[in-house]
C-alpha positions as a LaTeX table, in Angstrom:
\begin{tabular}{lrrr}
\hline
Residue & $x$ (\AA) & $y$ (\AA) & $z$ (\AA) \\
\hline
Unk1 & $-1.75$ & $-21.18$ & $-3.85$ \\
Unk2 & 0.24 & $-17.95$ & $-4.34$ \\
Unk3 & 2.91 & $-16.98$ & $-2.01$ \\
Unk4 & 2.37 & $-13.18$ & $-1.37$ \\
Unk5 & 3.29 & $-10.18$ & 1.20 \\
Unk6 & 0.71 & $-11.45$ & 4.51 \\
Unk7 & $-0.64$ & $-14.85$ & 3.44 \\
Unk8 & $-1.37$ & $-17.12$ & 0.24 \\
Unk9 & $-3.54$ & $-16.83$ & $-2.44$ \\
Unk10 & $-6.45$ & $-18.83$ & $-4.76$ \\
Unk11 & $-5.58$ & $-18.87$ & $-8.05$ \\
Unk12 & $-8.33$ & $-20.39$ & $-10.66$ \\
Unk13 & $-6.94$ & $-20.64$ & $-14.37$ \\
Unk14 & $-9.16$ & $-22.32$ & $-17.26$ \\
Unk15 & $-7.87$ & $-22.64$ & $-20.40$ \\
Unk16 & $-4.42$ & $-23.26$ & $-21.95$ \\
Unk17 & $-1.40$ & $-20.50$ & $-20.26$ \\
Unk18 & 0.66 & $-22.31$ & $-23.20$ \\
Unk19 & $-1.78$ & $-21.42$ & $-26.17$ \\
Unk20 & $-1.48$ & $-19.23$ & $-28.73$ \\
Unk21 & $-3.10$ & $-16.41$ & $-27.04$ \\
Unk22 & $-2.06$ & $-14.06$ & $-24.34$ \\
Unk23 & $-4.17$ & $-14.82$ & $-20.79$ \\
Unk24 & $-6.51$ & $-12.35$ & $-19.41$ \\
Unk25 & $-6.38$ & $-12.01$ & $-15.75$ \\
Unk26 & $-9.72$ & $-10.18$ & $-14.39$ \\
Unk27 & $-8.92$ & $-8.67$ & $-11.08$ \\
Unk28 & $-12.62$ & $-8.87$ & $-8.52$ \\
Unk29 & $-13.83$ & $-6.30$ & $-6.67$ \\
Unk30 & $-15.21$ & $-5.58$ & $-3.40$ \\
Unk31 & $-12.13$ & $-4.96$ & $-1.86$ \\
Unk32 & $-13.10$ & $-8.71$ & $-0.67$ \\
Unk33 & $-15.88$ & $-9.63$ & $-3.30$ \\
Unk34 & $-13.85$ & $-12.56$ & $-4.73$ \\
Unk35 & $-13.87$ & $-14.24$ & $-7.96$ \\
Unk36 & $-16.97$ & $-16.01$ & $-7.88$ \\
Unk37 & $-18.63$ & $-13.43$ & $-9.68$ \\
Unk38 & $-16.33$ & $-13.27$ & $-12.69$ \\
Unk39 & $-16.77$ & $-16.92$ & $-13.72$ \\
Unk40 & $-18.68$ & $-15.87$ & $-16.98$ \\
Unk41 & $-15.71$ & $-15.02$ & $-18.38$ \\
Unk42 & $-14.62$ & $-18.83$ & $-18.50$ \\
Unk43 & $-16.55$ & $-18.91$ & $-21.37$ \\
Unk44 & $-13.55$ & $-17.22$ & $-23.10$ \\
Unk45 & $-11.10$ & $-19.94$ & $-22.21$ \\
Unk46 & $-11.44$ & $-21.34$ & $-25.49$ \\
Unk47 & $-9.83$ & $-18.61$ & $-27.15$ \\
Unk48 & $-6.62$ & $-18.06$ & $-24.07$ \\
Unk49 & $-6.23$ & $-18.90$ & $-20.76$ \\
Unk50 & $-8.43$ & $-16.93$ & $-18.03$ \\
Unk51 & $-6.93$ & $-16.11$ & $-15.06$ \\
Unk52 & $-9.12$ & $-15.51$ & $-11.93$ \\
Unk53 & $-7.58$ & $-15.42$ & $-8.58$ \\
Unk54 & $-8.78$ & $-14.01$ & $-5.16$ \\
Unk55 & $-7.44$ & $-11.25$ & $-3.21$ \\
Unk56 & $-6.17$ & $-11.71$ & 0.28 \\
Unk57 & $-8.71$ & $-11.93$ & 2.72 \\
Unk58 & $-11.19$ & $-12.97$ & 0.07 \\
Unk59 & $-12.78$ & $-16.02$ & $-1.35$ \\
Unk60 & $-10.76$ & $-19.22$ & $-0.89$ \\
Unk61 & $-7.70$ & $-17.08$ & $-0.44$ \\
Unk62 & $-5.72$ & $-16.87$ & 3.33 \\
Unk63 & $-8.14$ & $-14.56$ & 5.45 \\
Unk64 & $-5.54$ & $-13.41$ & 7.88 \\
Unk65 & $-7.84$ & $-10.28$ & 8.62 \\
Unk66 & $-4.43$ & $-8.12$ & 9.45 \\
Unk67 & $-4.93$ & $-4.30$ & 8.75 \\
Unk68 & $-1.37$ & $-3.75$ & 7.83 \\
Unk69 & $-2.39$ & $-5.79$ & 4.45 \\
Unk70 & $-5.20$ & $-3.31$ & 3.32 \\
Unk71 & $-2.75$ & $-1.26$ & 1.13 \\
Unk72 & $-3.60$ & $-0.37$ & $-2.24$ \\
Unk73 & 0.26 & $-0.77$ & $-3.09$ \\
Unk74 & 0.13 & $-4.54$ & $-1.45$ \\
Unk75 & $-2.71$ & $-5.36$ & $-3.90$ \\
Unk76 & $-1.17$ & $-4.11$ & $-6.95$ \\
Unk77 & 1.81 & $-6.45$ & $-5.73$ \\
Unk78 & $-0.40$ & $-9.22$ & $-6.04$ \\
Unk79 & $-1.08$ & $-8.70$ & $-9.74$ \\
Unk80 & 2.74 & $-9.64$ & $-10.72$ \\
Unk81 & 2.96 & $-12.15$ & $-7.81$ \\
Unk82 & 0.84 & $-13.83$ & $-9.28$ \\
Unk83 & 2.08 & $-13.35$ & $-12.99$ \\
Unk84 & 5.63 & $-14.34$ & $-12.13$ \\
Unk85 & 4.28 & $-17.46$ & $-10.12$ \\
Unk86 & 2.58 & $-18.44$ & $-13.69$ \\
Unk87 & 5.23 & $-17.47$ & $-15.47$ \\
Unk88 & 3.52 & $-15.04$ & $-17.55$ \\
Unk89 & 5.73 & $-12.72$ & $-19.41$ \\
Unk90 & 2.77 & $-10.58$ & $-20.98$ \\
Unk91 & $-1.51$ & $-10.30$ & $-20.38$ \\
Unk92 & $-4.10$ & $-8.96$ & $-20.87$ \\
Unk93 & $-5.56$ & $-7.25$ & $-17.95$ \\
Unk94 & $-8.91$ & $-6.09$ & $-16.28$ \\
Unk95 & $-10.23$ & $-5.26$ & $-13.36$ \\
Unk96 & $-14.24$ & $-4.33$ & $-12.30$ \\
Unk97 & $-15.60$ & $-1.73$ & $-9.18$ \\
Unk98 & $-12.14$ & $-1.84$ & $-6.72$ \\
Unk99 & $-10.52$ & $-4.59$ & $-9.32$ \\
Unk100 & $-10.90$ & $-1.00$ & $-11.91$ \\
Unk101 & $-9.22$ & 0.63 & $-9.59$ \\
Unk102 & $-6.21$ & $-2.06$ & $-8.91$ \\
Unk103 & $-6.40$ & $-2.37$ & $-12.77$ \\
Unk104 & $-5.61$ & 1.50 & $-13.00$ \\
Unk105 & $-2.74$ & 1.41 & $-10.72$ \\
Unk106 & $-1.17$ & $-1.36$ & $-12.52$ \\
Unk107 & $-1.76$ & 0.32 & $-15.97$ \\
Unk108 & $-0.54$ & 3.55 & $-14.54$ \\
Unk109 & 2.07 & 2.04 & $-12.46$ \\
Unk110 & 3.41 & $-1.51$ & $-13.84$ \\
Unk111 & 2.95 & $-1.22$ & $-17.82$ \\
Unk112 & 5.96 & $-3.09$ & $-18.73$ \\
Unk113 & 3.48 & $-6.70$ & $-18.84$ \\
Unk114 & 0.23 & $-5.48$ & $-20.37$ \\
Unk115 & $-0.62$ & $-6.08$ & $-24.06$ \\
Unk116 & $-4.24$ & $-4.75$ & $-23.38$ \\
Unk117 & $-5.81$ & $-2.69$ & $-20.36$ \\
Unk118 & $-9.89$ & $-2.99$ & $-19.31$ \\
Unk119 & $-10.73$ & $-0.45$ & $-16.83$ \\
Unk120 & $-14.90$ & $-1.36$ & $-15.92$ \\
Unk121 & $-16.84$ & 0.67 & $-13.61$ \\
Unk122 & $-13.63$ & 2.17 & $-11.37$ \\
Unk123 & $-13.49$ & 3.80 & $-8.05$ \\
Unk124 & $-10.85$ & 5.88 & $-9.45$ \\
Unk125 & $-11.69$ & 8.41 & $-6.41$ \\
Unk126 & $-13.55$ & 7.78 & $-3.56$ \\
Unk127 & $-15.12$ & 11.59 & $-3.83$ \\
Unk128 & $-16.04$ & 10.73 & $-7.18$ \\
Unk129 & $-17.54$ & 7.62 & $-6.13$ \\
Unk130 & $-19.46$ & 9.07 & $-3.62$ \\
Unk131 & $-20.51$ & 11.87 & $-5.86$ \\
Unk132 & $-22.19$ & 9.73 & $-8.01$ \\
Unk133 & $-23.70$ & 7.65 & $-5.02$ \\
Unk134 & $-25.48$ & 10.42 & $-4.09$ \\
Unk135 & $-26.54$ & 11.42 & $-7.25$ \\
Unk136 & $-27.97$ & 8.11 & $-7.56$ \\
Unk137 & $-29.39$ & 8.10 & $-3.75$ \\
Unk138 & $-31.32$ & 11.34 & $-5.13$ \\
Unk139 & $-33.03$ & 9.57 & $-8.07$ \\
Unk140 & $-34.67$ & 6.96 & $-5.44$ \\
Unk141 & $-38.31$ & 6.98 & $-4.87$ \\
Unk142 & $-38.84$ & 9.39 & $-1.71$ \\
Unk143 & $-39.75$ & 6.63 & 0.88 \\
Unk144 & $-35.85$ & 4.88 & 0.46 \\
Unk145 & $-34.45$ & 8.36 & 0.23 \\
Unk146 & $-36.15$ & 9.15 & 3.68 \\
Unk147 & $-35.49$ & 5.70 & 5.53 \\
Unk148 & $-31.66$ & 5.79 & 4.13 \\
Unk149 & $-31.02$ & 9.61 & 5.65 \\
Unk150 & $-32.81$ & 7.43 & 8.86 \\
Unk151 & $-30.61$ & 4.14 & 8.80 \\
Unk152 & $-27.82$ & 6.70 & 9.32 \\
Unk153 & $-28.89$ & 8.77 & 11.70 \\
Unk154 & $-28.84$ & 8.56 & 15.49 \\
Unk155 & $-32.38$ & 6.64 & 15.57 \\
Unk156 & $-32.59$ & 4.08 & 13.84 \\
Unk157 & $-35.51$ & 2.37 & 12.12 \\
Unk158 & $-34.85$ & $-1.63$ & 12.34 \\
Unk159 & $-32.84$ & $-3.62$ & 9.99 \\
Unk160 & $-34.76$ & $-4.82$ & 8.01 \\
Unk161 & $-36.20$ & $-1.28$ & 6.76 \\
Unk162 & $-32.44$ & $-0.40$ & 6.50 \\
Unk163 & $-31.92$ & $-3.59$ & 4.38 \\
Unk164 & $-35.05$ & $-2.55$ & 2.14 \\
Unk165 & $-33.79$ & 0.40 & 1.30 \\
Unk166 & $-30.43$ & $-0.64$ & 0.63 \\
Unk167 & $-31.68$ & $-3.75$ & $-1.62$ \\
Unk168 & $-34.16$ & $-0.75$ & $-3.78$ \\
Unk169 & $-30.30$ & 1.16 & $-4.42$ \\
Unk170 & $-28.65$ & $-2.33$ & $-5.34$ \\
Unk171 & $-31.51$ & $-3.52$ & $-7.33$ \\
Unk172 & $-31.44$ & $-0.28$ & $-9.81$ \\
Unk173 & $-27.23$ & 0.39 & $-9.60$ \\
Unk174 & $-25.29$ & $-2.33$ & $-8.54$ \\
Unk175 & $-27.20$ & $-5.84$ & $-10.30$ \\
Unk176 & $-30.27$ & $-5.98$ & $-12.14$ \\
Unk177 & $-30.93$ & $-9.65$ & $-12.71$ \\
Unk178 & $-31.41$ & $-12.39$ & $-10.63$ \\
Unk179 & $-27.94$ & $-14.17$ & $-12.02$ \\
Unk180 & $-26.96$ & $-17.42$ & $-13.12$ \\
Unk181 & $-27.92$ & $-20.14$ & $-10.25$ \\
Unk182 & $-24.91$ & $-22.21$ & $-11.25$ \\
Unk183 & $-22.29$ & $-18.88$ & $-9.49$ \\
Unk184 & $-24.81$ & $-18.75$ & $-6.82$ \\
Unk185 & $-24.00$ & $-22.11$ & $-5.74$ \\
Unk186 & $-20.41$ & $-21.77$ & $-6.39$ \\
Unk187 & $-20.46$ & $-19.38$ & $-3.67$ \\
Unk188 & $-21.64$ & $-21.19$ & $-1.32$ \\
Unk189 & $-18.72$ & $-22.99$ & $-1.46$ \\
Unk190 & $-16.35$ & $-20.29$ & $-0.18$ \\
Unk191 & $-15.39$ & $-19.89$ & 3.61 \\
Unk192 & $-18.35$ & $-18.02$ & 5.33 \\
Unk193 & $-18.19$ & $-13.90$ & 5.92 \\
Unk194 & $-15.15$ & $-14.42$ & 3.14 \\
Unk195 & $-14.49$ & $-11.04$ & 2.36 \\
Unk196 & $-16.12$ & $-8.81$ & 4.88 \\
Unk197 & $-13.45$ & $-8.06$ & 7.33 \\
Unk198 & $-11.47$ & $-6.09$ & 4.19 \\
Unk199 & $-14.53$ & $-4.52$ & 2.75 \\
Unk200 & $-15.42$ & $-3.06$ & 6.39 \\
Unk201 & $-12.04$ & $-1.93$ & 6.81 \\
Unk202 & $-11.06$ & $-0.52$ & 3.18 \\
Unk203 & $-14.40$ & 1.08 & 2.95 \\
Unk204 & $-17.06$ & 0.90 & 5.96 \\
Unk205 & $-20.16$ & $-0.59$ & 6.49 \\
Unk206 & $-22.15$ & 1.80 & 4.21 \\
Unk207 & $-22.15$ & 2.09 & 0.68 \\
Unk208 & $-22.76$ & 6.03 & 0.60 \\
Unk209 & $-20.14$ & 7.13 & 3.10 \\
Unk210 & $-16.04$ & 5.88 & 3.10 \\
Unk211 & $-14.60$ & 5.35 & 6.68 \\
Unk212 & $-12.12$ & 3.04 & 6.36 \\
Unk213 & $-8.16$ & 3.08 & 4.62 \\
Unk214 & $-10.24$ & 4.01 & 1.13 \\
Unk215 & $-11.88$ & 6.95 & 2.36 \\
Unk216 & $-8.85$ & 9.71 & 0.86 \\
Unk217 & $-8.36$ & 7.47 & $-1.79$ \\
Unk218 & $-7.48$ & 9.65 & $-5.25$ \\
Unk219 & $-5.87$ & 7.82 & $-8.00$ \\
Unk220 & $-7.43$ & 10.34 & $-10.74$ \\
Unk221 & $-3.82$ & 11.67 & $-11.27$ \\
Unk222 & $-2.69$ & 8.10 & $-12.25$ \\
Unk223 & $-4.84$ & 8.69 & $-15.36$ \\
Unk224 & $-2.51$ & 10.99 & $-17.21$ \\
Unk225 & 0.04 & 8.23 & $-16.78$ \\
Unk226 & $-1.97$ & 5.45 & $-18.53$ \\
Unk227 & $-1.20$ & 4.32 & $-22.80$ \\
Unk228 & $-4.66$ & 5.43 & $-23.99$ \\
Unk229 & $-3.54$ & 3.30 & $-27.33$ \\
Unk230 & $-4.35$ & $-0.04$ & $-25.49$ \\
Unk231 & $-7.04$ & 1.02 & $-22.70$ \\
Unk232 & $-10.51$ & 0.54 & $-22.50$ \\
Unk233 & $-13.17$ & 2.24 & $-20.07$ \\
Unk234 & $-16.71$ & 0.16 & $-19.53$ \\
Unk235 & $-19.49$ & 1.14 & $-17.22$ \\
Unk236 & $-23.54$ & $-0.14$ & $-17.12$ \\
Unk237 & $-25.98$ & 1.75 & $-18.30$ \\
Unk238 & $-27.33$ & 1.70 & $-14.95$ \\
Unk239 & $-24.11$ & 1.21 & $-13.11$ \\
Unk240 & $-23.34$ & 3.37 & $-9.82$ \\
Unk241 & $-20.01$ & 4.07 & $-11.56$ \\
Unk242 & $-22.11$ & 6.20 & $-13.86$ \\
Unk243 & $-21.34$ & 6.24 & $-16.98$ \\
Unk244 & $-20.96$ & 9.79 & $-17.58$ \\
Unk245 & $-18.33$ & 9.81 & $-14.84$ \\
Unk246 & $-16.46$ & 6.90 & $-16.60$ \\
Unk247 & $-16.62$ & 8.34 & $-19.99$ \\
Unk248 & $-15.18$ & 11.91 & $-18.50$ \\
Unk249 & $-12.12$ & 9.86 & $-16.77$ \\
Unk250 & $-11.93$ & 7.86 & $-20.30$ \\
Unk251 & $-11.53$ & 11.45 & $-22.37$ \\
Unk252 & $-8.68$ & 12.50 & $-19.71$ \\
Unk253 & $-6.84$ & 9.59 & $-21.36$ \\
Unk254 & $-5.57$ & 10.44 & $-24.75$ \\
Unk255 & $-6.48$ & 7.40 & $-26.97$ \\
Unk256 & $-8.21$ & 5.75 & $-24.63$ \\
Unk257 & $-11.95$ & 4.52 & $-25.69$ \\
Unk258 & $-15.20$ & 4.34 & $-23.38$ \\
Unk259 & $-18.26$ & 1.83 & $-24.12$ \\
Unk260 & $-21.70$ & 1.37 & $-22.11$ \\
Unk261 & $-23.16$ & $-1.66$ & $-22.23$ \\
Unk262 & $-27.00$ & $-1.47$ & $-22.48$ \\
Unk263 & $-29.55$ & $-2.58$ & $-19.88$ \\
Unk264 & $-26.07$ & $-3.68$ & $-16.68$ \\
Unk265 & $-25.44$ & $-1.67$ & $-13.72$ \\
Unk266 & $-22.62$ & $-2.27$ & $-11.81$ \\
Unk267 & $-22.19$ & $-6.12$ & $-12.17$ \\
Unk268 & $-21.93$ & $-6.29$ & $-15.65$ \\
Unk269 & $-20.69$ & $-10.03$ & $-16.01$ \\
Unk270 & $-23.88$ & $-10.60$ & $-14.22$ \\
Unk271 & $-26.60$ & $-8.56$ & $-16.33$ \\
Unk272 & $-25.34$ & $-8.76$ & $-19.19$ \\
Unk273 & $-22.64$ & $-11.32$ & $-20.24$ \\
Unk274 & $-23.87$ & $-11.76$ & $-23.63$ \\
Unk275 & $-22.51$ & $-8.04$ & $-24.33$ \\
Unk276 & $-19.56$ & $-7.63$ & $-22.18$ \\
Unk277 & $-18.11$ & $-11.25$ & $-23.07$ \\
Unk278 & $-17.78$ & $-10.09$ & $-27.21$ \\
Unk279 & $-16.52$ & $-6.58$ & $-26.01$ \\
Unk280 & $-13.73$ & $-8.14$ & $-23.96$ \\
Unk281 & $-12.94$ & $-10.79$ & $-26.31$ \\
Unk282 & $-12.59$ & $-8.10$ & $-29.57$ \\
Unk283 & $-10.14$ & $-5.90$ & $-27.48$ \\
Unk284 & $-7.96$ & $-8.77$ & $-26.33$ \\
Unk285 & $-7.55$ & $-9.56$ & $-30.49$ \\
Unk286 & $-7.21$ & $-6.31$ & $-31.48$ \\
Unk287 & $-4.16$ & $-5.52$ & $-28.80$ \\
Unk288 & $-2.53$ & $-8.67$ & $-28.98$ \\
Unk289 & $-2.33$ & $-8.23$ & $-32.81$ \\
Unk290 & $-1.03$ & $-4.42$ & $-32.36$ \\
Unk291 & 1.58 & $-5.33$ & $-29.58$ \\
Unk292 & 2.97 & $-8.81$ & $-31.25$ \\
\hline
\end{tabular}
């Protein structure tokens, strides 16, 4: 466990930190997803160490539920808590959904560590995000459009409608496979509701609207600041970070490259693994070779 500002945190590390090979650390999402869903990239642990670790209040991490915490800046201490606490002079670095946006505020913020940068599907702004929600909401068969506008109105249909109609958005955006069994049952190890107090009080309850400390959230200038030469943008094909979006926030940062990958939404580790994993693996070469 990793002393940090308000409690301790998980760390998970597979592979060698002594190799040959700068370590990646992969920074989750949520805020309060966890790193369960990043363990596909242990398959890369052959090649360098893999760094996973859980944010405070999430996964096995202390859940001290304290909404002093729930500062961007506080997260973005994390990263190099837990660096110097591995003794990690330089990494490799990415982040996916909020763990894009902690990995943008590191790259913008914290260069001095980072051999190579992976931005995938980012909240970079929370009007951008929920720009694109809404495009998205738009494209949905007119029965989930109708009992969505209804789940957040004043009368309510019941829950389970409301969960129907959430599940046909998450099915199409956010994963589009059932997953590997083997991470489903790795989550049922962690403590239960892990995670939910942050998410509900960094972003709110609903997916399409921001209400909590995220909701004025703008880190878009922060792009200007990043070193295009070593970053890389990723979104789904189907993600709710749509791709277009990514792209346009990948051309406002000069050098900087973009990719889809074909047939993922939003949890691309999930969907598609056997594109994302080769992606990854090429950029970590390729910037470790240009920064050694």
């Amino acid at each position: 466990m990793v002393p940090v500002e308000g409690g301790r945190l998980y760390v998970r590390i597979n592979g060698d930190l002594s190799g040959p090979r700068l370590p990646l650390v992969y920074l989750h999402g949520g805020p309060g997803s966890g790193h369960a869903g990043l363990l596909a990239l242990t398959a890369l642990a052959e090649e360098r160490a893999i760094i996973l670790y859980d944010q405070l209040d999430s996964g096995r991490s202390d859940a001290p539920a304290d909404p002093r915490n729930w500062r961007v800046e506080r997260f973005v201490d994390e990263i190099d808590a837990v660096r110097r606490a591995l003794g990690v002079e330089r990494w490799h670095l990415g982040g996916g959904s909020w763990g894009g946006t902690l990995a943008l505020e590191y790259g913008a913020r914290r260069p001095a560590a980072l051999a190579g940068l992976i931005i995938q599907s980012p909240l970079v702004s929370t009007r951008s995000w929920i720009a694109d929600a809404n495009v998205l909401r738009r494209e949905l068969p007119a029965q989930w459009r109708a009992t969505l506008d209804a789940c957040e109105g004043a009368v309510r249909p019941s829950s389970d409608q409301c969960v129907a109609a959430d599940e046909a958005y998450l099915i199409r955006h956010v994963w589009r496979t059932p997953g590997d069994p083997r991470i489903a049952d790795y989550r049922k190890t962690m403590p239960p509701n892990a995670g939910e107090a942050v998410y509900n009080g960094m972003w709110g309850p609903v997916e399409f609207r921001a209400t909590g400390t995220l909701r004025d959230y703008d880190g878009e200038p922060l792009l200007a600041r990043l070193d295009g030469r070593r970053t890389l943008f990723v979104a789904g094909e189907h993600d709710e970070a749509r791709p277009a979006t990514v792209a346009g926030f990948a051309r406002r940062v000069s050098g900087a490259q973009y990719r889809t990958i074909s047939g993922a939404a939003h949890a691309i580790l999930r969907d598609a693994p056997e594109r994302y994993l080769p992606l990854i693996s090429g950029w970590c070469r390729r910037h470790e070779a240009a920064t050694a």
